[in-house]
C-alpha positions as CSV (number, residue, x, y, z in Angstrom):
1,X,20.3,22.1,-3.5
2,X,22.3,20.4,-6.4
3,X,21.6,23.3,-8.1
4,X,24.8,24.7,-6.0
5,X,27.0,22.2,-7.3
6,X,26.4,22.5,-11.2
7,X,28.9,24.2,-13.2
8,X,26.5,26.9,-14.3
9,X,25.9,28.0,-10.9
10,X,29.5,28.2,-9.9
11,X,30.7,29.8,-12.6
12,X,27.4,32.1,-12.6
13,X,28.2,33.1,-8.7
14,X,32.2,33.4,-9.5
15,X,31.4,35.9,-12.2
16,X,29.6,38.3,-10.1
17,X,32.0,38.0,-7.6
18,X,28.9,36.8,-5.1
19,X,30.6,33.2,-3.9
20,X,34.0,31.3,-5.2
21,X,33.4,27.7,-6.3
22,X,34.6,26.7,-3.1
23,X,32.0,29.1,-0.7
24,X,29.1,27.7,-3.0
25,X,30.3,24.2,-2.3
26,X,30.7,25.0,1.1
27,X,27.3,26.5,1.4
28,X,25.6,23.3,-0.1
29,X,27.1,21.0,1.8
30,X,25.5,23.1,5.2
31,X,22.7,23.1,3.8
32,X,22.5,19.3,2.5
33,X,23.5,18.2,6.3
34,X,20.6,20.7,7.5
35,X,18.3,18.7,5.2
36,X,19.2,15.2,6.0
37,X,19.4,16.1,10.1
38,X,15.5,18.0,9.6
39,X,14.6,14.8,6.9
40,X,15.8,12.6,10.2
41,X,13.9,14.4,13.0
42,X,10.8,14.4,10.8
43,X,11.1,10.6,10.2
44,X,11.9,9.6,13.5
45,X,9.1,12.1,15.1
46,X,6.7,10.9,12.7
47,X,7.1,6.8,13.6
48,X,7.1,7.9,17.3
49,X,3.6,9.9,17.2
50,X,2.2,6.5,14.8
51,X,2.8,4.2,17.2
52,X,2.1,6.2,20.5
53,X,-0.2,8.5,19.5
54,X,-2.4,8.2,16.7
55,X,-2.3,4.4,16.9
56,X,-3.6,3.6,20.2
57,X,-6.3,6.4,19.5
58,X,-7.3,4.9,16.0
59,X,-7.3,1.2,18.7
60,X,-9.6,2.7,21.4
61,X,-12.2,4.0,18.7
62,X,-11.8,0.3,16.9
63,X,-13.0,-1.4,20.0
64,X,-15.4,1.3,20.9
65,X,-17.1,0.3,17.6
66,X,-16.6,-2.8,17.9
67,X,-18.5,-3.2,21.5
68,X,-21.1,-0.8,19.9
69,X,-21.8,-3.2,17.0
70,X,-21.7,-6.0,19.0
71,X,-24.4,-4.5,21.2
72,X,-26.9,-3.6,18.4
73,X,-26.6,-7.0,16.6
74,X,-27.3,-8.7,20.4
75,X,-30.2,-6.3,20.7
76,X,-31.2,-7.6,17.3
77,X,-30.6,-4.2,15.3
78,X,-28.2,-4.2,12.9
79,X,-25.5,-1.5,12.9
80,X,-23.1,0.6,10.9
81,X,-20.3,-2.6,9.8
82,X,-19.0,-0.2,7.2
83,X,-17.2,2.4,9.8
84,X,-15.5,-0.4,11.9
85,X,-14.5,-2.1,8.6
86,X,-13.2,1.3,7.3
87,X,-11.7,2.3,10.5
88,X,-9.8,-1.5,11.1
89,X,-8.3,-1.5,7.6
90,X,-6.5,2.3,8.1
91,X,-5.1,0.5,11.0
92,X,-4.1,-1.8,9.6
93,X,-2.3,0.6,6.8
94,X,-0.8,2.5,9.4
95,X,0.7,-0.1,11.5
96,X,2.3,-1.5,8.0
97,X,3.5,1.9,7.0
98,X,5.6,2.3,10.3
99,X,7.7,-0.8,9.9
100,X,9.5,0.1,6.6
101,X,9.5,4.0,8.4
102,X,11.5,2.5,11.1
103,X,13.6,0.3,8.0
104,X,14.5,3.0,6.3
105,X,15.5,5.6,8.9
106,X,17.5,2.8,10.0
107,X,18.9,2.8,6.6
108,X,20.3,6.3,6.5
109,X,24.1,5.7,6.5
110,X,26.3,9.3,8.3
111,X,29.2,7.6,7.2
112,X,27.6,8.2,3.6
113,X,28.6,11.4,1.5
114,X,25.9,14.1,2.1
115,X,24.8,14.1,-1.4
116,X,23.6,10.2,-0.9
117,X,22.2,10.5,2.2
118,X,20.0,13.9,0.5
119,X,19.3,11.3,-2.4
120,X,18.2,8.5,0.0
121,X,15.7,11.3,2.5
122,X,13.5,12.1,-1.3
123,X,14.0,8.5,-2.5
124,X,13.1,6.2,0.6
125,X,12.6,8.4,3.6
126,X,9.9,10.8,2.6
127,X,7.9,8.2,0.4
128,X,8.0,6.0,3.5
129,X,6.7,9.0,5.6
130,X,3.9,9.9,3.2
131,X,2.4,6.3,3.9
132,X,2.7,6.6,7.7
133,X,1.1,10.3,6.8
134,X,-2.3,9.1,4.1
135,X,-3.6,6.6,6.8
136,X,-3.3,8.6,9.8
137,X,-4.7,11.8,7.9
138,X,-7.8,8.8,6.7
139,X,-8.0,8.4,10.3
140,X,-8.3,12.0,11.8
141,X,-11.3,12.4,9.3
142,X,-12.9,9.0,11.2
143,X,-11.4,8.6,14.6
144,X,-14.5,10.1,17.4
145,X,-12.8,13.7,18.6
146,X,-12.8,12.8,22.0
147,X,-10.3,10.1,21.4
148,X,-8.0,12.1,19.1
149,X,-4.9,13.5,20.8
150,X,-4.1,15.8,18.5
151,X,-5.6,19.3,17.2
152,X,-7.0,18.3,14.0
153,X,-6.7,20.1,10.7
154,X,-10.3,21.8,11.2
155,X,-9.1,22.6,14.7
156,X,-6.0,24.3,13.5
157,X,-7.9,26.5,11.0
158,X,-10.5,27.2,13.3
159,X,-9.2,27.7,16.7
160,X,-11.9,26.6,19.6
């Protein structure tokens, strides 16, 4: 989107007679706000389905494990550590991805020009997203699909 605002692009679009300097303006500034608002959503909808969603599912297959190891090592069989190991540290990831999610969403400042607040969604929002993203996506691929609330990727490509 800065691309509308360069001097190349303005003069480019005045030239053909497509958009004055002032309609190209206008049209990136739309735009930017339709960026930052959609960057917002994202953010917020993405913290909100971390904690209530994929969280508590990612919990209920922890202590699942958990009770199932704890069984075989009473029954004198040992059992598979690695998963619940595996499973408790993307918990762990997620649930320290979402606090600096929440940080930075709180961060984002309307009374900021809309090119800083574009600048600040691809410098601190998205980034912050993408960590929230890696650890639930490492969880999909390990969480039991009885306890996962939400269509998987395989499930999306291959509807049941």
């Amino acid at each position: 989107l800065a691309v509308y605002e360069s001097p190349e692009a303005q003069e480019l679009f005045d030239r053909l007679d497509i958009l004055s300097p002032r309609e190209l303006h206008s049209r990136y500034e739309a735009y930017m706000e339709q960026y930052v608002m959609s960057v917002g959503v994202e953010a917020r909808s993405t913290l909100e389905m971390a904690r209530t969603v994929v969280y508590p599912a990612a919990k209920r297959y922890q202590a699942e494990l958990a009770a199932g190891e704890a069984t075989l090592s009473a029954a004198g069989f040992g059992g598979d550590t690695e998963t619940l190991a595996r499973v408790s540290q993307l918990v762990t990831a997620l649930i320290s991805a979402t606090d600096p999610l929440d940080e930075v969403i709180a961060g984002l400042r309307c009374d900021a020009a809309i090119a800083e607040q574009g600048t600040y969604c691809v410098e601190s929002i998205l980034p912050a997203m993408a960590e929230v993203r890696r650890a639930a996506d490492a969880l999909e691929h390990l969480v039991a699909d009885d306890l996962w609330p939400l269509l998987t990727y395989q499930e999306m490509l291959f509807i049941k």
